[in-house]
KEVEX-58169 format. One line per 2 residues: for each residue x, y, z of C-alpha. Coordinates in nm, 4 decimals. Example, Ala and Ser with C-alpha at 12.3 -4.5 7.8 and 13.67 -1.06 7.14 Angstrom:
BEGIN
1.2300:-0.4500:0.7800; 1.3670:-0.1060:0.7140;
% end
This chain:
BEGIN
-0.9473:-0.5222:-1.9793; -0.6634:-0.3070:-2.0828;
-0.6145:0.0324:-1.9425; -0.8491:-0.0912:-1.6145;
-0.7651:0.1036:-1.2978; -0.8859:-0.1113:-1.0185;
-0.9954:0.0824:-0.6685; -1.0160:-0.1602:-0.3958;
-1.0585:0.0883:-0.0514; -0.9672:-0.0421:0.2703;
-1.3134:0.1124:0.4634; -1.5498:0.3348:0.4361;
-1.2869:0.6190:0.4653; -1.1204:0.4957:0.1257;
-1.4493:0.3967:-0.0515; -1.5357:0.7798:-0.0818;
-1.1931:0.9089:-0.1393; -1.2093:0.5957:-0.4022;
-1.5415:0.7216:-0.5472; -1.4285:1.0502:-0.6040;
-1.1261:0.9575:-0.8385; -1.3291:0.6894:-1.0215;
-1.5320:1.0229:-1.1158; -1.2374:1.2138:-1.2196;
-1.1087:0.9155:-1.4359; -1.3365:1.0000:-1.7520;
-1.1241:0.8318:-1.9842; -1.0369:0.5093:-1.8035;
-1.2697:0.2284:-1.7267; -1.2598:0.2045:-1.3603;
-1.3484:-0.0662:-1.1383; -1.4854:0.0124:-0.7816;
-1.3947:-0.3077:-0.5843; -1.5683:-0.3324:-0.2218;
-1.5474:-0.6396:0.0117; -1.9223:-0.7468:0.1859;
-1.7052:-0.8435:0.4604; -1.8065:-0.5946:0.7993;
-1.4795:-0.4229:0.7892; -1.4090:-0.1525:1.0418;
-1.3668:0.1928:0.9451; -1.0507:0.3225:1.0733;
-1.0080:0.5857:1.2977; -0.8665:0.8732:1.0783;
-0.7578:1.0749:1.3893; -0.4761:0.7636:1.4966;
-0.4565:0.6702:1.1003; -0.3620:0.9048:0.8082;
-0.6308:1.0710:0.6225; -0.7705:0.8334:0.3490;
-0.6924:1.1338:0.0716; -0.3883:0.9252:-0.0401;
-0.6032:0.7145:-0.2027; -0.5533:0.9377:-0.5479;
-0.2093:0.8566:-0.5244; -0.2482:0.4719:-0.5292;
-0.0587:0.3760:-0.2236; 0.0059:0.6088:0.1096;
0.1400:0.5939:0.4670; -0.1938:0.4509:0.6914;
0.0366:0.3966:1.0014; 0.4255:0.4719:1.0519;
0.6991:0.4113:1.3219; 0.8015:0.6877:1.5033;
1.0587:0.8882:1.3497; 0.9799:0.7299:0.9914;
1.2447:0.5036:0.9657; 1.0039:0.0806:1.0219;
1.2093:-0.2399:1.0541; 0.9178:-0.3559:0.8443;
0.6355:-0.2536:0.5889; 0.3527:-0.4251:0.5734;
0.1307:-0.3248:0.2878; -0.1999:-0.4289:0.1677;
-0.5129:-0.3300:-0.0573; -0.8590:-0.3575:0.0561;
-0.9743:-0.5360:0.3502; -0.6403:-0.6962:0.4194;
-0.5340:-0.3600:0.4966; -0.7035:-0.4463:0.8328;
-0.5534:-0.7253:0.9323; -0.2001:-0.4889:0.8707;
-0.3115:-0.2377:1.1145; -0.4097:-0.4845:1.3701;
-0.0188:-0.6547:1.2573; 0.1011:-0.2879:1.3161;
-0.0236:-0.2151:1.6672; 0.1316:-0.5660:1.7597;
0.4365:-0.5240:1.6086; 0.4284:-0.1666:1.7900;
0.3400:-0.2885:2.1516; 0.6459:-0.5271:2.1425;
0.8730:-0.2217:2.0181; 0.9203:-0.3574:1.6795;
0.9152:-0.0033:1.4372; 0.6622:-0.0822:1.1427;
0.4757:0.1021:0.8949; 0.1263:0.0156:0.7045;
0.0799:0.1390:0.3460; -0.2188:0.1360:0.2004;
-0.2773:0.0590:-0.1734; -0.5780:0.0853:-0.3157;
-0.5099:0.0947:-0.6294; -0.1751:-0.0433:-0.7934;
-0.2614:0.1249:-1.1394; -0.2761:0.4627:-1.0212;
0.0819:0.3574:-0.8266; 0.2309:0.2322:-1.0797;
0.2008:0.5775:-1.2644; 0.3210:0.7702:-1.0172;
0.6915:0.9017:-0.9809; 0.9320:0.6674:-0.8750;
1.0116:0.9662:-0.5818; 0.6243:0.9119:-0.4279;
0.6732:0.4927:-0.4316; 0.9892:0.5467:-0.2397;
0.8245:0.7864:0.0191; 0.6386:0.4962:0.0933;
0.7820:0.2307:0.1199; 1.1642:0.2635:0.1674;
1.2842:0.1385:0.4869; 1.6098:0.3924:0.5596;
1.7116:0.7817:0.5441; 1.8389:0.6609:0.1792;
1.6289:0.4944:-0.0363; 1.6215:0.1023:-0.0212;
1.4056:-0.0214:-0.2872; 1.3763:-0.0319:-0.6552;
1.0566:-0.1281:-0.8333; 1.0471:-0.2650:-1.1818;
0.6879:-0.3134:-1.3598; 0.7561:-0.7625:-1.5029;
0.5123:-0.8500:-1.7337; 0.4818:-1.2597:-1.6155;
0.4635:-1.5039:-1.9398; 0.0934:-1.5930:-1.8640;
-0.0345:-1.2138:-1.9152; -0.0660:-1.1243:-1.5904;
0.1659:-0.8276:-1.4298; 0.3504:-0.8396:-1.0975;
0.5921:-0.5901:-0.8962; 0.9471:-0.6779:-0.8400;
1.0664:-0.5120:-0.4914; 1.3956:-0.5922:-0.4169;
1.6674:-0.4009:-0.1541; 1.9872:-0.3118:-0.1935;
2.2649:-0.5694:-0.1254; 2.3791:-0.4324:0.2249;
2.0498:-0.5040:0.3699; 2.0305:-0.7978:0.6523;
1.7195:-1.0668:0.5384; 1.4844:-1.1067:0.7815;
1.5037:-1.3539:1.0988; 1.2398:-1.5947:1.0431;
1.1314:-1.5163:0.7027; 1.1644:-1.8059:0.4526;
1.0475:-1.8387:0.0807; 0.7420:-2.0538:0.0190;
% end
């Protein structure tokens, strides 16, 4: 459906902080996507407040001083399985950060200043996004780094 904004909250945190910008969006459609699964509902006193959730994406978890190895990012209740990912990564001293992103049309209208708050890597910003329509109709994001940037050890493409 053209001009769809999709909300798909990570708990029950993000489900009202989801509810109240489906409200405000009067002149989009707006689809409230939940999960039946028994998701946990983070603890918003170790997490970031779910109020980024009107900005599309937003910090849930970062490494200390700001600057992850990696960011893991998810929408809905993969966001979950990231946090548990996080504290992992974390207790073996890797630096990592979780972004939420409950919605990737809300995102994708933001400033290109507020997507690299989130998820650029170093003091100087890393990443450039690019909205690629795909020849079957769907849409993707491009994320790429800059040249200088080492690949990761162990990562291979599928």
């Amino acid at each position: 459906m053209p001009g769809l904004v999709v909300l798909r909250p990570a708990d029950a945190n993000e489900v009202a902080e989801a509810w109240k910008l489906a409200v405000q969006l009067r002149a989009k459609p707006t689809a409230l996507v939940l999960s039946r699964q028994a998701l946990p509902t983070l603890d918003r006193t170790k997490y970031a407040a779910a109020s980024g959730v009107s900005k599309g994406a937003y910090i849930l978890a970062d490494a200390p001083g700001g600057k992850p190895e990696v960011i893991l990012m998810a929408t809905g209740s993969e966001v979950s399985l990231c946090i548990n990912a996080y504290e992992q990564l974390k207790s073996e001293g890797k630096k990592a950060r979780v972004v939420s992103v409950p919605s990737w049309e809300t995102l994708k209208r933001r400033a290109q200043i507020t997507r690299n708050r989130c998820f650029r890597r170093r003091s100087k910003p890393a990443w450039r996004w690019k909205w690629h329509p795909r020849s079957d109709g769907r849409n993707m994001w491009l994320v790429w780094s800059g040249c200088g940037h080492a690949p990761l050890r162990g990562f291979r493409a599928a």
